[in-house]
Phi, psi and omega in degrees: 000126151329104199281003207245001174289131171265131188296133171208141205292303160224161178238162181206136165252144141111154210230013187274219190292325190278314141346293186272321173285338167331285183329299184268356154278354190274333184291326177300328163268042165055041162264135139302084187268163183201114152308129162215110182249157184248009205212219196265122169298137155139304160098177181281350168317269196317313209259337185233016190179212209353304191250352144326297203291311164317312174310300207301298156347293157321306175321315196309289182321309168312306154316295189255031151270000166286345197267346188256012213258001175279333172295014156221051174082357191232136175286076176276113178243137186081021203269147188228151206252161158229113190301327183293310157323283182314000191251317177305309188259328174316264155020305187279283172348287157327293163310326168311284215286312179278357153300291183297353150286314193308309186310325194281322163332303177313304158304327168280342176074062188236092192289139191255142140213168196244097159172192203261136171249165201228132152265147199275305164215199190281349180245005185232113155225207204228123171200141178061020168093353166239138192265134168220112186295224186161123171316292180243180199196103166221157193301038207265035194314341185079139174248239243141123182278154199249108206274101189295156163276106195211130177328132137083011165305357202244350165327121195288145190106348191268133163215192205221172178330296213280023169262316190289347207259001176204021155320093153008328207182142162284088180287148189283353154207185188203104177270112187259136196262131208087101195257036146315201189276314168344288196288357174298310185302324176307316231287290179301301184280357161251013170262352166282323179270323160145028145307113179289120168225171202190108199250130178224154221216123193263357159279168148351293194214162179270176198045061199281020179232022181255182153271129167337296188289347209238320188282281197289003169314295197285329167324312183267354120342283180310336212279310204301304180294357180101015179262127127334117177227107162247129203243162181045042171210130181279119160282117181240001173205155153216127183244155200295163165074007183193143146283122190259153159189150164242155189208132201023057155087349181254128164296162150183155212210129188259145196253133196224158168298312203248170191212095188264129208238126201225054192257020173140220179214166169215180187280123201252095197238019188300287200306331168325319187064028166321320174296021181254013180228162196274021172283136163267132189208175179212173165296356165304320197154185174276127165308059205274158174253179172307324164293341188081027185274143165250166195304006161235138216292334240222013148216191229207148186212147199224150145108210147308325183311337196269208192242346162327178152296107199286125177186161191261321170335297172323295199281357171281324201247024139273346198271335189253328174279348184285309213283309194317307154312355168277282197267019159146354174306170132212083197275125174248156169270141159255123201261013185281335195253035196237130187279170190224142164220163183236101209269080169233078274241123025267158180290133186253131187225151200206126179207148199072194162314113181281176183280339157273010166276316166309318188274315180320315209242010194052046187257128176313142173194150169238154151293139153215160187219120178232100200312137153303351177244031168263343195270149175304298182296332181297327187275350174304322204253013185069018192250120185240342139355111168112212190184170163228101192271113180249135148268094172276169160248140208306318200293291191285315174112359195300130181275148184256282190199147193246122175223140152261162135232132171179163168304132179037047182273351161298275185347341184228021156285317190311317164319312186295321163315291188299328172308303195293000174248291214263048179032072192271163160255184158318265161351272198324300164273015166271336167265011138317111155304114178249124162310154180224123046252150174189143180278134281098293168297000199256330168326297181319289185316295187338300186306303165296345172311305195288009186231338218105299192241082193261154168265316191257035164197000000 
């Protein structure tokens, strides 16, 4: 140890969702933090994912509802999107939203600095040419898009998230590699704006972290809106202007302007130097016990950095479980209940167990099921697509796991989350009040589906 490090009470690397809210509860409970980002506060949520992809994304929905808005009487004619705008107000949006963490840093007494840090040893790191040691320590590094080595990837024309999020231009066609949620949402917003997109996907099905039946849901949404999807094809080139790839035993190559390459993130720890420390890691990610402890007691790693779920959500509330345990808990995270959505329209959301998690794992279970294109408000709002799916266990009725397509259907999982933390059953939710018309109710039918007695199918 460095007799010349200045002393800090706790440290937290990286400022994204996961990072900055640690800092300011570790600050509520009257820890002295010091903060360190190397790239912008706000982390890749804000600046490079969740609420960028939304900005765009909105733009998009907005655009390409002048073409339906006559069927409720109002006449848009001529409307034309501009991507240099839609880039603008994404931009503005963002700058808002990282002011207002930093403000919050602030207000919290939460010392900020901006540069990359290094461990020196397990009680030392480094940053910006000064050493500083530390009581506690916890990790929030944050990730990285993840780049494949596939032939001919350096080809002009290939770009990655945070590229397509300040792109330039509408391309007239686009093949995106990878069918996760990323790429979906890409999916939707340049098929929206008037982009030829064509998505190939080397699992089964797309959304290969969903329920199965919930994947091939959206598939055919998209299929519908005019994106081309090849699933069980393998990327074996990429040359300019075409994607190679073979499926089922046959070559074939999508010819594209442009090439988006989305097959996820990894954790982003080269600069760190762990290896000067008694931390376990892998490119997976940090090795954490159930507390987020890492094999050195006294720090701790959250966020994209672990092998978990990269969602921001997560790394917000793994961010509360390091600090509750810093200062005196014993808090473990529990991830069954934490949802996944695909903000595309209609939106698809998803929390708990799927029905193939169920048969994998052998819990006796039943279904209900309820069409989205039984409910009032979907046809109200023209989106009639989709369904609403409950996994129960079969005896007690206890909900398992909840998947939608539907209008706002990010907006009513959390309702489902919370059924699935307070063990709730079938029964429970069927004697949940849902206002009406709200898709909402189709929650209730699944629930009675799953029974038998669904009413309105």
């Amino acid at each position: 140890m460095d007799s010349k490090a200045k002393a800090r009470q706790l440290i937290v690397i990286g400022g994204g969702p996961g990072g900055y809210v640690a800092a300011i509860k570790a600050s509520q409970e009257g820890q002295k933090v010091m903060l360190i980002e190397k790239n912008r506060i706000g982390g890749t949520c804000l600046n490079a994912g969740c609420i960028a992809t939304k900005c765009l994304l909105n733009s998009a929905h907005s655009f390409a509802a002048c073409d339906t808005m006559a069927a409720y009487g109002v006449t848009v004619e001529d409307a034309v999107f501009s991507i240099d705008r839609a880039v603008k107000y994404k931009d503005s949006v963002v700058d808002k939203l990282v002011s207002g963490v930093a403000y919050l840093l602030e207000k919290h007494r939460v010392e900020v600095i901006n540069g990359t840090a290094a461990f020196c040893d397990d009680r030392t790191i480094e940053v910006n040419g000064e050493k500083f040691t530390f009581e506690n320590l916890i990790i929030a590094a944050g990730s990285d898009v993840l780049r494949p080595s596939i032939p001919g990837i350096e080809t002009g024309g290939v770009m990655y998230s945070h590229d397509a999020l300040s792109i330039g231009h509408v391309p007239e066609s686009l093949a995106i590699i990878g069918g996760g949620v990323v790429s979906m949402e890409f999916a939707e917003f340049f098929s929206s704006i008037g982009t030829r997109v064509t998505v190939v996907e080397m699992m089964p099905e797309i959304l290969p972290g969903m329920d199965r039946e919930l994947g091939a849901a959206v598939r055919q949404v998209m299929t519908r809106k005019g994106v081309s999807v090849y699933t069980g094809a393998k990327v074996t080139g990429i040359e300019k202007g075409g994607v190679i790839f073979e499926k089922d035993g046959a070559g074939g190559c999508v010819q594209a302007q442009d090439i988006l390459v989305a097959i996820g993130r990894g954790p982003s720890l080269d600069s760190l130097k762990l290896e000067n420390t008694g931390i376990q890691f892998s490119k997976n990610g940090i090795q954490v016990d159930g507390f987020l402890r890492t094999a050195v007691p006294n720090i701790y790693a959250i966020g994209d950095a672990l092998s978990t779920t990269q969602l921001a959500a997560v790394a917000s509330d793994e961010g509360g479980v390091a600090v509750a345990n810093i200062v005196g808990g014993h808090r473990k995270m529990d991830y069954s209940r934490v949802p996944s959505c695909v903000f595309i329209e209609p939106q698809a959301a998803s929390v708990g167990m799927s029905e193939e998690e169920a048969k994998e794992k052998g819990v006796a279970y039943k279904v209900g099921r309820f069409p989205i294109a039984a409910s009032g408000k979907a046809m109200v709002v023209r989106q009639s697509d989709g369904f609403v799916k409950v996994v129960a266990e079969a005896e007690t009725g206890q909900v398992l796991g909840v998947h939608m397509l539907a209008p706002d259907a990010a907006e009513l999982i959390g309702l489902c989350s919370l059924a699935i933390c307070l063990e709730a059953t079938l029964d429970e939710l069927i004697e949940t009040y849902y206002p009406h018309p709200t898709v909402g109710e189709a929650i209730r039918e699944a629930a009675m589906a799953a029974k038998g007695r669904a009413v309105h199918i």
